[in-house]
N, C-alpha and C positions, 0 to 999 in steps of 0.2 A: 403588644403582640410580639412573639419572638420571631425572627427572622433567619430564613437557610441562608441567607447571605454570610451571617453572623452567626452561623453552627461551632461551633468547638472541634476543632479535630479529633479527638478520641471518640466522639461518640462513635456508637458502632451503627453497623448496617439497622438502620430500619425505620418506621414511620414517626417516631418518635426522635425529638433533639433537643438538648439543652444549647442555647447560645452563650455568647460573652458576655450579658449582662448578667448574669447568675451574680449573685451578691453570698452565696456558700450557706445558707440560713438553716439548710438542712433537712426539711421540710421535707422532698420529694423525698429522699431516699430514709424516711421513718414510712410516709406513707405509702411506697410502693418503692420494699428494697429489692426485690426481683428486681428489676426495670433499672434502678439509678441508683448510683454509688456516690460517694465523694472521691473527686479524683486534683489532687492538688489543692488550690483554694477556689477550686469550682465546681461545682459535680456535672455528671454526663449519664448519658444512656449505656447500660454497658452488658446489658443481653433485652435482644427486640421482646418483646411480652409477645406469647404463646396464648394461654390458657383464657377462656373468659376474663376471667378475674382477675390477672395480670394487667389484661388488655384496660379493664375497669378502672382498676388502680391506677395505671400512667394518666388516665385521664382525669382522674381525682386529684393526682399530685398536679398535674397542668393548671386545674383552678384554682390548686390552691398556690400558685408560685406568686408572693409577695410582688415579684419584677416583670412577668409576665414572660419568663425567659423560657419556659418549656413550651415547643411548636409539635406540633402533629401535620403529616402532610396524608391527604387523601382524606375521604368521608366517612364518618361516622356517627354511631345514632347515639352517643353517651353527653348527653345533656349535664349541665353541674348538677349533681346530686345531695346538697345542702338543704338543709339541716342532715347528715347523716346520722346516720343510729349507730351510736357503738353498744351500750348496753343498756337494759330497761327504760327509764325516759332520759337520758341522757347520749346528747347530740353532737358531734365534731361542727362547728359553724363555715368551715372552709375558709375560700377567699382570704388569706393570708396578708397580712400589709406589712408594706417595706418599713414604713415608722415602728414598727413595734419588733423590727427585723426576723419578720416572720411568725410570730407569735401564735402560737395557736389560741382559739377559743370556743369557749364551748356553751350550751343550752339545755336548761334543764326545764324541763316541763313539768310543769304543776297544775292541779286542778284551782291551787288556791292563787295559779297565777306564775309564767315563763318566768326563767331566770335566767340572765346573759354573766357568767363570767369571763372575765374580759373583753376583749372586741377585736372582731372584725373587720376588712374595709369595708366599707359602704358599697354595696351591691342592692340595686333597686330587683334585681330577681331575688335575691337572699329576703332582702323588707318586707319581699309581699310572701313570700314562702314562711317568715317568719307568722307574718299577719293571720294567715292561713290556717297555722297554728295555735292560734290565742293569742298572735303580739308577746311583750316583756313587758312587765310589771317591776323587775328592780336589773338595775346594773351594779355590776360587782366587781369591783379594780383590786389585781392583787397588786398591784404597788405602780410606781409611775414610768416606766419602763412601756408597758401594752396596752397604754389607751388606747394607739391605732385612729380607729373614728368613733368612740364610743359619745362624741358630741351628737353628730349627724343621727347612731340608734335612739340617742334619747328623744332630738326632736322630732323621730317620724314617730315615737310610741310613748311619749308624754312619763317615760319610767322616773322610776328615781333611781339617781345616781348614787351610788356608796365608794368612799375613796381614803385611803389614809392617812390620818391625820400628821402624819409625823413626813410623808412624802410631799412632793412639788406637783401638784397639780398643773398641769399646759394653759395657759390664757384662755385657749379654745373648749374647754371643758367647765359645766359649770355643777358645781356639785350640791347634793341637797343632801346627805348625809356624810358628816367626818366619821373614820372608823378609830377611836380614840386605840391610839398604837401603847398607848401606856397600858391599858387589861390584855390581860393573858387572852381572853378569849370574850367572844360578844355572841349573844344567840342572836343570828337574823332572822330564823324561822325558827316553831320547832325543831325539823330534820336537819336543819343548815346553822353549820358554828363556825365563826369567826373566828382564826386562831391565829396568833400576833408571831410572825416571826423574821423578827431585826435581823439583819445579816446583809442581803445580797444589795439592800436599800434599807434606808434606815427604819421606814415604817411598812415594810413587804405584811403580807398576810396570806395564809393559805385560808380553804374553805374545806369544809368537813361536811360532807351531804349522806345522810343514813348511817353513820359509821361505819361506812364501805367505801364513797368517792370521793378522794381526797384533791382539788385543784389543787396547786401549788405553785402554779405561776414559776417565776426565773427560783426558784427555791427549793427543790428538788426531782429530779427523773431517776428512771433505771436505765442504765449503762447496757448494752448487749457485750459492748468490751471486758468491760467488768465485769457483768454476770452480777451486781447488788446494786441497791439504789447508791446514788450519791449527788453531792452538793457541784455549783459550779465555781472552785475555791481561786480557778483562774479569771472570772468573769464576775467579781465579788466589790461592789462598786460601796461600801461603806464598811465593814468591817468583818474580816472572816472568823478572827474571835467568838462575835456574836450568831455569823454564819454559823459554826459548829453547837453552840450550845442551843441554836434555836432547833435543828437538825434533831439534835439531843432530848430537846422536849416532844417531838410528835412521838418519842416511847411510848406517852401515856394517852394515846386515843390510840383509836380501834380503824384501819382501814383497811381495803387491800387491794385496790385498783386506783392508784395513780395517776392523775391526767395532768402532766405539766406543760408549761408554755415553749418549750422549745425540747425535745426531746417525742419518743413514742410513748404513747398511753398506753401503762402495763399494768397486767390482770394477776393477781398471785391466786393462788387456788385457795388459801384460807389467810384470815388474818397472821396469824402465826406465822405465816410464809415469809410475809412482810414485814412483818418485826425481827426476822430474823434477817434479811438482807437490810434492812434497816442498821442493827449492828453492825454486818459488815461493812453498808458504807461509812458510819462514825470512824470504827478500827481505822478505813482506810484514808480518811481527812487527818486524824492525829495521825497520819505515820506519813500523810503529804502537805502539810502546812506547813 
């Protein structure tokens, strides 16, 4: 629980405060940039939320702070709101974990059965809200970076775990399917593709759901600084080489709403939109490697 003791001096005036233990994950300020900025290598509050929906979002990004650094003081009726709906059955999971330094993850809803890409911390409100919804049927590891707690999801819903072969799985994780990182790509479901790509880890994988919702774990987001997707070439823990040429490869699938692990989940209006800032961010890795 974050403490006014331990508020940050820049925050500004208002109900809302990030403390000193902010670990910079970046989290609050994708999901409620109104509200919290990054300010040095901590972020803060740095216009009080106005509007419903302002008000909404600070309290969104409060549950989802991996450290528990963002305080609200006074009462309010905004409950976690987990599983959120971003678009058609596809859900933000919230709750954030410091081990996976923040990682986001998400739920896809299926009649033939939930699906957990990456994880979440362990929230027994999150368990039973998932439960609520049909429980998970598979877990889905983009690489070994944001397992988080996906031990504890598997034991309360008996899923089966999927992990990649060519990564380090944690002691604490116990896996029932390898996702062999040697094929280009693996069909999990009909809708859902497994697509291999080396770089940021040596066995990383994106997921391709409808040929619209592309997960992509530590392996690519869109930039608002930049204005086009791009790779994280500073934060590239096995080979940035393989980083750009796997980048290179998503040319050839069809997506256009992005949802990565550390970064905001962005919507392009057509696929084409997205294959276009796609090139731009390749142009701009060969011109920053």
């Amino acid at each position: 629980m974050a403490r006014i003791a331990k508020k940050l001096p820049n925050n500004c005036n208002s109900s809302f405060f990030v403390d000193n233990t902010c670990i910079d994950c970046g989290t609050c300020y994708w999901v409620a940039p109104d509200t919290f900025k990054r300010d040095g290598s901590q972020s803060t509050v740095y216009f009080d939320p106005e509007s419903e929906d302002q008000v909404q979002l600070a309290h969104v990004a409060k549950y989802c702070c991996p450290t528990n650094s963002i305080g609200h003081v006074g009462k309010h009726s905004n409950p976690p709101p987990f599983p959120r709906n971003l678009e058609d059955n596809i859900f933000h999971l919230g709750f954030h974990d410091r081990k996976s330094f923040g990682a986001t993850s998400y739920l896809i809803k299926s009649e033939s059965g939930n699906i957990m890409i990456d994880s979440p911390r362990f929230v027994r409100k999150l368990a039973n809200r998932i439960t609520h919804a049909g429980g998970v049927k598979k877990q889905l590891l983009t690489h070994q970076d944001d397992v988080a707690d996906a031990h504890l999801y598997k034991k309360e819903f008996s899923s089966t775990l999927y992990f990649p072969s060519a990564d380090k799985a944690p002691a604490r994780l116990s896996v029932d399917k390898l996702l062999d990182s040697n094929q280009d790509e693996i069909q999990i479901t009909p809708d859902l593709l497994a697509i291999s790509v080396p770089g940021h880890t040596k066995g990383h994988f994106c997921f391709l759901y409808k040929e619209k919702f592309l997960f992509t774990g530590d392996h690519l987001c869109y930039s608002k600084h930049l204005n086009h997707l791009y790779a994280f070439i500073n934060h590239c823990w096995h080979s940035k080489e393989l980083l750009l040429t796997s980048v290179k490869k998503l040319k050839n699938y069809k997506f256009s709403y992005v949802l990565p692990g550390h970064g905001s989940p962005y919507r392009f209006n057509t696929s084409k939109e997205a294959l276009a800032s796609l090139n731009q961010g390749i142009s701009w890795m060969e011109s920053n490697m």
